[in-house]
DSSP file (Angstrom, degrees, kcal/mol; ACC not computed):
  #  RESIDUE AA STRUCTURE BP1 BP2  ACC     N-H-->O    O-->H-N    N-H-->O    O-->H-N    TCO  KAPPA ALPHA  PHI   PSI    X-CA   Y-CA   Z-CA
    1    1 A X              0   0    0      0, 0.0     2,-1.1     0, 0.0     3,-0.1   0.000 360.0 360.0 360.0 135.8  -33.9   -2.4  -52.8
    2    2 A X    >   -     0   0    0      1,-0.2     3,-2.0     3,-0.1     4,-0.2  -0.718 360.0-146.8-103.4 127.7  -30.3   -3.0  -53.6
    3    3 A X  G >  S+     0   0    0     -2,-1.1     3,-2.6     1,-0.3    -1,-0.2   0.770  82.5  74.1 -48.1 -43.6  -29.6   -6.6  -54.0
    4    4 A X  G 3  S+     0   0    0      1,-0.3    -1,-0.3    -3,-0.1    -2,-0.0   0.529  87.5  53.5 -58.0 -10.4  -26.4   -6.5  -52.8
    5    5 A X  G <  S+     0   0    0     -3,-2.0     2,-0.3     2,-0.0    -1,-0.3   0.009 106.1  79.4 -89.9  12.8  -26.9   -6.1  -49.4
    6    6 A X    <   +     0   0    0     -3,-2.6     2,-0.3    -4,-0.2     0, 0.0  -0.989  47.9 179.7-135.1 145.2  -29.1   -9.1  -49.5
    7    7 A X        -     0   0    0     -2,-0.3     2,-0.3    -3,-0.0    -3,-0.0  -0.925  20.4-122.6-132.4 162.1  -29.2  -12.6  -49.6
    8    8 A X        -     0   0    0     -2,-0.3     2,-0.2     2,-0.0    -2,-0.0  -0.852  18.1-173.8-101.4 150.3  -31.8  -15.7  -49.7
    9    9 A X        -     0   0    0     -2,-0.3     2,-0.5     2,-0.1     0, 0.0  -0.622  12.7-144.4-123.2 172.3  -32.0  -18.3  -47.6
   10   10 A X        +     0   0    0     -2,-0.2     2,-0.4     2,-0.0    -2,-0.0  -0.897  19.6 175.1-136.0 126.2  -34.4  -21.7  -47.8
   11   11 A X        -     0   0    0     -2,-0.5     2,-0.1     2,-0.0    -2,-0.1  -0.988  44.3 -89.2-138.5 145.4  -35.8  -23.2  -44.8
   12   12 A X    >>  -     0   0    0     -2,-0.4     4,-2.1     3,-0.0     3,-0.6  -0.288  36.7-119.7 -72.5 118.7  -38.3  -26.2  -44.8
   13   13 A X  T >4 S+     0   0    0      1,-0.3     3,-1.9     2,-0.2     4,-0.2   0.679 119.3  56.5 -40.5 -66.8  -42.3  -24.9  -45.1
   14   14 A X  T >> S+     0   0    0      1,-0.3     4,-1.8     2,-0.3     3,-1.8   0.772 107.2  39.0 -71.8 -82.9  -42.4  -26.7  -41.7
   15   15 A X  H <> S+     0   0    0     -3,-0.6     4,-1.2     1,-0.2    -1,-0.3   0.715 121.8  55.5 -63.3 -26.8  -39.5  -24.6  -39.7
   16   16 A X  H << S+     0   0    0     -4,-2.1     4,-0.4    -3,-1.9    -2,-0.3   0.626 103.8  47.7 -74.3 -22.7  -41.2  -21.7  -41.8
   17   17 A X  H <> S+     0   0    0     -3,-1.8     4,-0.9    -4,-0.2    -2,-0.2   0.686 107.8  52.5 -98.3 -15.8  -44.3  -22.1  -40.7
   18   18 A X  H  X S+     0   0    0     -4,-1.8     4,-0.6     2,-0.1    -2,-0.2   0.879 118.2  37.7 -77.4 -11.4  -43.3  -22.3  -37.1
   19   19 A X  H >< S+     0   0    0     -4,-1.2     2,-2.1     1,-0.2     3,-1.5   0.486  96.2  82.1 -73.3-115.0  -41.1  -18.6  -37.3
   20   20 A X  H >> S+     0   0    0     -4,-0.4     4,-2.5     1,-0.4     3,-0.6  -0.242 102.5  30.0 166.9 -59.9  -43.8  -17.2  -39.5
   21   21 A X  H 3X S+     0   0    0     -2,-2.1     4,-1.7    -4,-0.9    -1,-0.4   0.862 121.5  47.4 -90.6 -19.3  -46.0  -16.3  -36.0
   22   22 A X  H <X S+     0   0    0     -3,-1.5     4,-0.5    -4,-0.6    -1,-0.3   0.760 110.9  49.1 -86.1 -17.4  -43.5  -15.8  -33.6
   23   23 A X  H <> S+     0   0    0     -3,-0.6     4,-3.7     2,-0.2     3,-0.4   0.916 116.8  50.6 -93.0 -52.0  -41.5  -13.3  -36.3
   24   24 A X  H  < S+     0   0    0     -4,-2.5     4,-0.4     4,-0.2    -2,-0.2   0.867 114.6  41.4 -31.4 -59.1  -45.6  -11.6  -36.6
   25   25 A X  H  < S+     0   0    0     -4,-1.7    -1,-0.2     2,-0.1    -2,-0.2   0.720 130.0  27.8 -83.5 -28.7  -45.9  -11.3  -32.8
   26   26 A X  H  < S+     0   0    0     -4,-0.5    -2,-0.2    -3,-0.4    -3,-0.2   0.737 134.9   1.4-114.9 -49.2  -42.3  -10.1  -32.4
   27   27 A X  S  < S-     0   0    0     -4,-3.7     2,-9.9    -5,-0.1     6,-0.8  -0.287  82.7-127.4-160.5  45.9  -40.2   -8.1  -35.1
   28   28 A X  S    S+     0   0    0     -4,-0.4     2,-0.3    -5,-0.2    -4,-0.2   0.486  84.8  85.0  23.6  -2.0  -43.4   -8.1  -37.9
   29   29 A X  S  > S-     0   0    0     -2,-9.9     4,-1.4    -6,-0.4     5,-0.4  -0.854  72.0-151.1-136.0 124.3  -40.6   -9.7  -40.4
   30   30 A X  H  > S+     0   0    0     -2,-0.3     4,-1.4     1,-0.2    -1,-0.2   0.732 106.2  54.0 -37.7 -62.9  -39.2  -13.0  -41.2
   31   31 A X  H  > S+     0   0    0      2,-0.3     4,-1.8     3,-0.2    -1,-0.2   0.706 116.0  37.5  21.3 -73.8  -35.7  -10.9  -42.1
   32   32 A X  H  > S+     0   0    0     -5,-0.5     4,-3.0     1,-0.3     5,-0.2   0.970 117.7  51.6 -81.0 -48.5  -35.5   -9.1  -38.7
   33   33 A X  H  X S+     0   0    0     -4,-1.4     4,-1.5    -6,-0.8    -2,-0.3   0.872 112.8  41.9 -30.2 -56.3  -36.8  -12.3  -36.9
   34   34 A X  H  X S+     0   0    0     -4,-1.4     4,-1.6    -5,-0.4     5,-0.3   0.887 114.1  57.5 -96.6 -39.2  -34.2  -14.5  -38.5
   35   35 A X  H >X S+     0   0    0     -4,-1.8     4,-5.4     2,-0.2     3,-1.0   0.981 112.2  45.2 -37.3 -71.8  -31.3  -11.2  -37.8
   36   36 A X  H 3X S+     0   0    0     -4,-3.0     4,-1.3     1,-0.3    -2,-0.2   0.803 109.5  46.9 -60.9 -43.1  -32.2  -11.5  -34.1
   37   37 A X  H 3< S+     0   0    0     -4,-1.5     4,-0.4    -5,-0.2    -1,-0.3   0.740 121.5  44.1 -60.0 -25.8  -32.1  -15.2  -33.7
   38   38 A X  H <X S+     0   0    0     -4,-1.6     4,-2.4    -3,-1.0     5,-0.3   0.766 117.4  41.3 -72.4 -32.6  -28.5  -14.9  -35.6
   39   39 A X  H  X S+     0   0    0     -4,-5.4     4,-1.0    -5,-0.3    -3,-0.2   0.833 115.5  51.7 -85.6  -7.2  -27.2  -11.9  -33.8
   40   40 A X  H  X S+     0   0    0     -4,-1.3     4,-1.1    -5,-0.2    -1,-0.2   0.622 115.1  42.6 -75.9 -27.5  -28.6  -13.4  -30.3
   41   41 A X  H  > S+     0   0    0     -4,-0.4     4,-0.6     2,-0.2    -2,-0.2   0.906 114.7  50.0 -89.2 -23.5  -26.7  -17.0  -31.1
   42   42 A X  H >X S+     0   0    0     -4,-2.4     3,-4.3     1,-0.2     4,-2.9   0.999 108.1  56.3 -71.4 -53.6  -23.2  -14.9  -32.5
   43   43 A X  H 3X S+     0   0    0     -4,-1.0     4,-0.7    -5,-0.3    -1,-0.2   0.800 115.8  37.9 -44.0 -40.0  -23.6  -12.9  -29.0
   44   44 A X  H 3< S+     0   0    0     -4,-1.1     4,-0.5     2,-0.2    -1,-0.3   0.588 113.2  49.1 -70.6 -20.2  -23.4  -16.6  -27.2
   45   45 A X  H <X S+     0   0    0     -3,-4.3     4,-1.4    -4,-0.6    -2,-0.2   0.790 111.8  51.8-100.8 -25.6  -21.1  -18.3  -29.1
   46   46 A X  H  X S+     0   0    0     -4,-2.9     4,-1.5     2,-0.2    -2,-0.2   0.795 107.5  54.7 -68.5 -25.1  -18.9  -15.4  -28.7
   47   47 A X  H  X S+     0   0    0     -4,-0.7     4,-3.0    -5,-0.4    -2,-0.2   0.894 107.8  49.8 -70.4 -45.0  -19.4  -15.4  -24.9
   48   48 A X  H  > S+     0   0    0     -4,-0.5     4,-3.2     1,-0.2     5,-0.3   0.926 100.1  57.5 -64.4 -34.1  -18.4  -18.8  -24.6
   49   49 A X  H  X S+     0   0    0     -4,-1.4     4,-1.4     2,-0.2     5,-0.3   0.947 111.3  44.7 -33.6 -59.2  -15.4  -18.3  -26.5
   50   50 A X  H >X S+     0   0    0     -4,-1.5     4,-1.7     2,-0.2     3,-0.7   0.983 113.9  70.2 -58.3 -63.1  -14.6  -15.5  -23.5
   51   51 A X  H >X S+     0   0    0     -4,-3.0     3,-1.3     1,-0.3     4,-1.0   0.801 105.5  25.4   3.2-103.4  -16.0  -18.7  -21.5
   52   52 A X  H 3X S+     0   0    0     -4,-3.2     4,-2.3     1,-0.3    -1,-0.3   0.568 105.2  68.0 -89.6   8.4  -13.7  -20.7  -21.8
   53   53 A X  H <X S+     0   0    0     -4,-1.4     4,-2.5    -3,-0.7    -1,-0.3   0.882 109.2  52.8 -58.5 -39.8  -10.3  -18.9  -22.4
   54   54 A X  H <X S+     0   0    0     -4,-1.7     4,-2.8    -3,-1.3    -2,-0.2   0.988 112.2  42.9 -52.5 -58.4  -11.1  -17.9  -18.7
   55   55 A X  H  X S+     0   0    0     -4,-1.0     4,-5.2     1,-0.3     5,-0.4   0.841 111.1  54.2 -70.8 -28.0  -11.5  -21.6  -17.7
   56   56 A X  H  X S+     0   0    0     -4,-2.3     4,-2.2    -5,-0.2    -1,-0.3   0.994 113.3  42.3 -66.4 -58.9   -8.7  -22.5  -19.7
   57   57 A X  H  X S+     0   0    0     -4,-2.5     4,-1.4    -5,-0.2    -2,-0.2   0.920 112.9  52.9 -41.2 -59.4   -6.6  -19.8  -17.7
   58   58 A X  H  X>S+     0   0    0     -4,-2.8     4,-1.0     2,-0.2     5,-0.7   0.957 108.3  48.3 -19.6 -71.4   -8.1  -20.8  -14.4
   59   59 A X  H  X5S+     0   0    0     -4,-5.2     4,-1.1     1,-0.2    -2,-0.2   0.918 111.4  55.2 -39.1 -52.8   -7.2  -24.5  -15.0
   60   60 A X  H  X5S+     0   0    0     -4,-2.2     4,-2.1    -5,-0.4    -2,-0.2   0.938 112.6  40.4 -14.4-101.1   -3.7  -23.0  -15.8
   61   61 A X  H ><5S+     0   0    0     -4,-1.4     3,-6.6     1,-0.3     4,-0.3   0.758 111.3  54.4 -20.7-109.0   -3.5  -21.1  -12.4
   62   62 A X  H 3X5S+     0   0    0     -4,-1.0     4,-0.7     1,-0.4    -1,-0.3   0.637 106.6  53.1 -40.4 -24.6   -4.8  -23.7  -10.3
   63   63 A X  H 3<<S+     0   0    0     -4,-1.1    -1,-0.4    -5,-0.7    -2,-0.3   0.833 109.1  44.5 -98.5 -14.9   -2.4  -26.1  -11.5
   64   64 A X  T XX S+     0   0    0     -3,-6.6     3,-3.1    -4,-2.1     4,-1.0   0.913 110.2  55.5 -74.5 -66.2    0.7  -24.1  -10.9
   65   65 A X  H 3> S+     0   0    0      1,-0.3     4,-0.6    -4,-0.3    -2,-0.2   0.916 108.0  51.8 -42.1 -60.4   -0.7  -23.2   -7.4
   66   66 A X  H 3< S+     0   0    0     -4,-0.7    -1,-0.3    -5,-0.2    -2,-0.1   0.460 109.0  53.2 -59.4   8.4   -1.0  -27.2   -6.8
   67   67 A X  H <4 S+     0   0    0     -3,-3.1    -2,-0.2     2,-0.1    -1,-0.2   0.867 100.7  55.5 -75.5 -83.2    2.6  -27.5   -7.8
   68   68 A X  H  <        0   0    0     -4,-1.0    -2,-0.2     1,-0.3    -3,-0.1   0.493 360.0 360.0 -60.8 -74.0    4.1  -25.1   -5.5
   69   69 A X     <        0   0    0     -4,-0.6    -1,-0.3     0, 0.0    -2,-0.1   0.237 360.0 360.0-123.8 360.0    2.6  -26.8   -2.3
């Protein structure tokens, strides 16, 4: 394995022992379990980013259109 494409993490025996079956039942490694709960939360936090840039444009809009009138 080459180390450099890896890192270690520490999480609390407790938080370890709840992933530990759900990681079993699901993606058969702690690794790819913990990948998927990070690449599911980037996917979200990036949507929300998209999120609100919209709203912020909306607000934008809608508040010049309630000027003109």
């Amino acid at each position: 394995m080459d180390a450099s494409k890896y890192k270690s993490v520490a999480i609390k025996v407790a938080v370890y022992n709840k992933a530990r079956p759900m990681a079993e039942a699901d993606y058969c490694t702690m690794g790819g379990f913990i990948q998927k709960l990070i690449d599911d939360e980037y996917k979200f936090r990036q949507e929300e980013k998209k999120n609100a840039k919209v709203r912020k444009q909306i607000t934008r809009v809608s508040k010049t259109s309630n000027e003109r009138y």
